[in-house]
N, C-alpha and C positions, 0 to 999 in steps of 0.2 A: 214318158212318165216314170220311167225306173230311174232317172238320174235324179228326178226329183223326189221321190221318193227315200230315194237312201240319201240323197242330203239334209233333210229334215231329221228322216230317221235317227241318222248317226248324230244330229246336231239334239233332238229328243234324248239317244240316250247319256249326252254331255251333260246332259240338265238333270237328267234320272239320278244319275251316277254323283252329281253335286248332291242334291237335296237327300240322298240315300246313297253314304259312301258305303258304308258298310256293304253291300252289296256288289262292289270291284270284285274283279279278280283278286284272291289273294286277300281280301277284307278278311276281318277277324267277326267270324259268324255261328264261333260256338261255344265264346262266353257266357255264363251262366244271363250278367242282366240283360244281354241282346236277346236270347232266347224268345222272352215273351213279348218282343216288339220287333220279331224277325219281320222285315219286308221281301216282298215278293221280288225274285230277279227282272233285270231290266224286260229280257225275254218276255217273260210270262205276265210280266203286268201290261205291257204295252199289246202283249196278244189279245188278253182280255180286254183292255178298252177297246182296239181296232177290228175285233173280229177276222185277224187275220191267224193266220198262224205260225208258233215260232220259226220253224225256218226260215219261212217268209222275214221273220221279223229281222231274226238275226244276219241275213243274208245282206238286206239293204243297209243295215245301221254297218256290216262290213265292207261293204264295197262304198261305204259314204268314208270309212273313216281310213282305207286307201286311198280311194280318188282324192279327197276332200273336196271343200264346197266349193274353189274357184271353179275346178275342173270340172264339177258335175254341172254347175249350171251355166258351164259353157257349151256344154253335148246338151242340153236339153233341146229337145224338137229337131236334134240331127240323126244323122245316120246309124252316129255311136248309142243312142238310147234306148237300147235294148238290154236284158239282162247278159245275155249269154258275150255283149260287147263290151259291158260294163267288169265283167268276171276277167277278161280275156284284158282289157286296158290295165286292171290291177294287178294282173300278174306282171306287167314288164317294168321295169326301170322310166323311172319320169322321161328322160333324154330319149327315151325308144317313143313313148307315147306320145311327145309333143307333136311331133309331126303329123302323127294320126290325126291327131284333135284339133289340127289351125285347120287339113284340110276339110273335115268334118263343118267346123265352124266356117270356111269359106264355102257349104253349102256342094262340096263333094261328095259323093259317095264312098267313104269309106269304112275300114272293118280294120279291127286289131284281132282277129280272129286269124290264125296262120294257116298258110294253104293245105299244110296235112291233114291240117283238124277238120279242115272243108271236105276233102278229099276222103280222107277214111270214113264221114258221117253219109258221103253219099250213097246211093243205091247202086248195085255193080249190076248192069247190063248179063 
């Protein structure tokens, strides 16, 4: 469910960020007439309708608009659809990732998660 998630998400705040540009990075949001018709950031509106919360929020709408939506909704229901593989697929360069993700999508077992990170998270004996 996290790939689907942040692909929606990130595709949500495509549409946010249309209908209320003012609200981009970088929008101009402290001229006097916006003042009295300031809209809420994408974050925070989107936390209040969903009852989630912004990290939450903002975490998927970032990992939707690294991955983007072919890639997310070709991990959906594989191995890679986990947060912590979704963080770890976006840190690498596309040409690293692909290979992860056919075998993923051919229904292997795999992780873009690097053996150290494995390694150091584990418990030491």
């Amino acid at each position: 469910m996290p790939a689907l998630q942040a692909r929606l998400m990130a595709r949500r705040k495509g549409l946010y960020e249309e209908e209320h540009p003012e609200v981009r990075a970088g929008g101009d949001r402290r001229s006097k007439p916006q003042i009295a018709d300031l809209k809420p950031a994408f974050t925070t509106s989107t936390a209040r309708a969903t009852g989630k919360s912004r990290d939450t929020v903002e975490r998927a709408a970032r990992r939707g608009k690294a991955l983007g939506p072919d890639t997310l909704q070709r991990i959906a229901g594989t191995s890679l659809d986990k947060g912590v593989e979704l963080d770890a697929l976006a840190q690498m360069p596309p040409d690293e990732r692909e290979p992860i993700v056919q075998a993923a999508v051919a229904g292997e077992v795999a992780t873009a998660i690097p053996w150290e990170a494995v390694r150091a998270s584990s418990p030491r004996a």
